[in-house]
N, C-alpha and C positions, 0 to 999 in steps of 0.2 A: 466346658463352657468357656473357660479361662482363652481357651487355644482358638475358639470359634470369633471371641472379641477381637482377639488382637490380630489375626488373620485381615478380618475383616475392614478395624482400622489399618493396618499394613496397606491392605489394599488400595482405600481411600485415597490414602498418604499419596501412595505411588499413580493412581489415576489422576487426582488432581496436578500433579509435581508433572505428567507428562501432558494435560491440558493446558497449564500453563507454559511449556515449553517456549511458544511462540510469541510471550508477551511482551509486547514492549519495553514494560517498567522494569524487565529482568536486567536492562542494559541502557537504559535512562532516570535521570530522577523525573520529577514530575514539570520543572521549570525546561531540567532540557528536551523531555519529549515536545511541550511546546514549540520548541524553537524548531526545531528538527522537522513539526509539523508544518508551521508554517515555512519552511523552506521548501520544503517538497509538494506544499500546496501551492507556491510560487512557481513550479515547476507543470504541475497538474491540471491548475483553476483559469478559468478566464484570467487574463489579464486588468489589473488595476489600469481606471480608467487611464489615457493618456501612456501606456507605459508599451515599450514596443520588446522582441524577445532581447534586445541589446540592453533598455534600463528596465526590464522588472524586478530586478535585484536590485537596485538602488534604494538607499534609503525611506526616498520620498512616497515610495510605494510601499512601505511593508506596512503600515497601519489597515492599508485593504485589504491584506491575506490575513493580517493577526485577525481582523475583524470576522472573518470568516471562519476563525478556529472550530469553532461549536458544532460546525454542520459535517466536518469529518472527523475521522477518526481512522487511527492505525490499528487494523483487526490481525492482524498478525506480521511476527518482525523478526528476522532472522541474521547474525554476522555471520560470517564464513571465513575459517584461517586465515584464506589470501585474499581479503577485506572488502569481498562482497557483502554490500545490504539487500538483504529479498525482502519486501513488502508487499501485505495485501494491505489494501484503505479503500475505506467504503466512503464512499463524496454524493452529494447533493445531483437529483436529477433537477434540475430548473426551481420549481416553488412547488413541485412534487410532493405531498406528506408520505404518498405511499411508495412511491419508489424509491431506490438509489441507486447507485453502480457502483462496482468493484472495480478498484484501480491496482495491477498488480505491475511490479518493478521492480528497479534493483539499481544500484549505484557503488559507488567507492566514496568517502568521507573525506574533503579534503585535510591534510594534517593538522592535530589538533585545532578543529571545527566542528559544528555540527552542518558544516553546508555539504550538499552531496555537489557530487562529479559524476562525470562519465554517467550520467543519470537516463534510465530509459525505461520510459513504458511500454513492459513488453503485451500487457494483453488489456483491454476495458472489456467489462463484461456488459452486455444489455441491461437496462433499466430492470429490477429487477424489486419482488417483493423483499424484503431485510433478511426474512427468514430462511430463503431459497437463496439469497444472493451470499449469505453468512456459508450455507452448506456449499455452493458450488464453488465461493472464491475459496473454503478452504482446501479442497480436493483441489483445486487449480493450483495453491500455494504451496503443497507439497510436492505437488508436478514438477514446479518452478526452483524449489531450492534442491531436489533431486536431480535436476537434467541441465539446468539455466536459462531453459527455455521452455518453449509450450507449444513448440513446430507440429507436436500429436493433435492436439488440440483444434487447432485453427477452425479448423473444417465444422466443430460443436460451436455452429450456431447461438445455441441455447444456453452455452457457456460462455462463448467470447464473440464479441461484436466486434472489433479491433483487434489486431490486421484484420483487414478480410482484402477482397480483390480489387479493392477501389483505396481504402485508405493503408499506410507503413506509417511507423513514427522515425522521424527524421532526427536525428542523435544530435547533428549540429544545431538545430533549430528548437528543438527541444518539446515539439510538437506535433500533432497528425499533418501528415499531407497527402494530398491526392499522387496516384500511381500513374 
């Protein structure tokens, strides 16, 4: 009986310890995942009003993304040796309660900061119910920190609305644009 507990706790142990694999808070406190958020919501979100892609990073505008922290959230977060960050974040569809969408991407950290570089969205998934958008952006997020991209994918509709044949994300711009 002795063998069948501790088996079983073992197991616990080690399933939760590989669900949490991809948490955030493995590799932020709780002040800097904020920060971290709201930068890469600076990167993701509408634009604060007045601010163009050259000052949304400026001071004067980051009270508009910190304000907005609440509505996203980092569902899975990964570094890599050669100091890729892979991300899935789940963001606000409009004033939506029941939808949202998957934001999956990746970046480089500039030195000692939490601002990303080299920052790209590589797929948005369709508005999507939380429950279905939680299951599909995570099978997309293992896609993405296994290959670095998700060129298989494209074509799953049902999975990624972005790219598709009309919209690319533009790396200098740092936003969708027309093809």
């Amino acid at each position: 009986m002795k063998k069948v507990v501790l088996v079983s706790l073992l197991a616990a142990v080690l399933f939760s310890c590989q669900s949490n694999k991809y948490d955030v808070s493995n590799y932020f406190s709780d002040n800097q995942r904020d920060t971290l958020l709201a930068n890469i919501i600076t990167y993701v979100f509408t634009k604060a009003p007045n601010a163009t892609n050259e000052t949304r990073f400026d001071a004067q505008y980051r009270q508009f993304y910190v304000k907005n922290l609440p509505s996203f959230r980092i569902e899975k977060y990964h570094q890599t040796p050669d100091g890729w960050n892979y991300f899935f974040m789940i963001r606000p569809v409009g004033n939506s309660p029941k939808y949202k969408r998957g934001v999956l991407g990746k970046f480089k950290l500039k030195q000692n900061t939490l601002m990303p570089e080299a920052f790209e969205e590589v797929a948005n998934t369709p508005h999507l119910e939380e429950k279905i958008l939680i299951e599909r952006g995570n099978f997309l997020f293992q896609e993405l920190i296994k290959k670095g991209n998700l060129d298989n994918y494209i074509a799953m509709k049902h999975y990624i609305e972005w790219p598709d044949a009309t919209l690319v994300y533009d790396k200098k711009l740092n936003e969708w644009v027309g093809r």
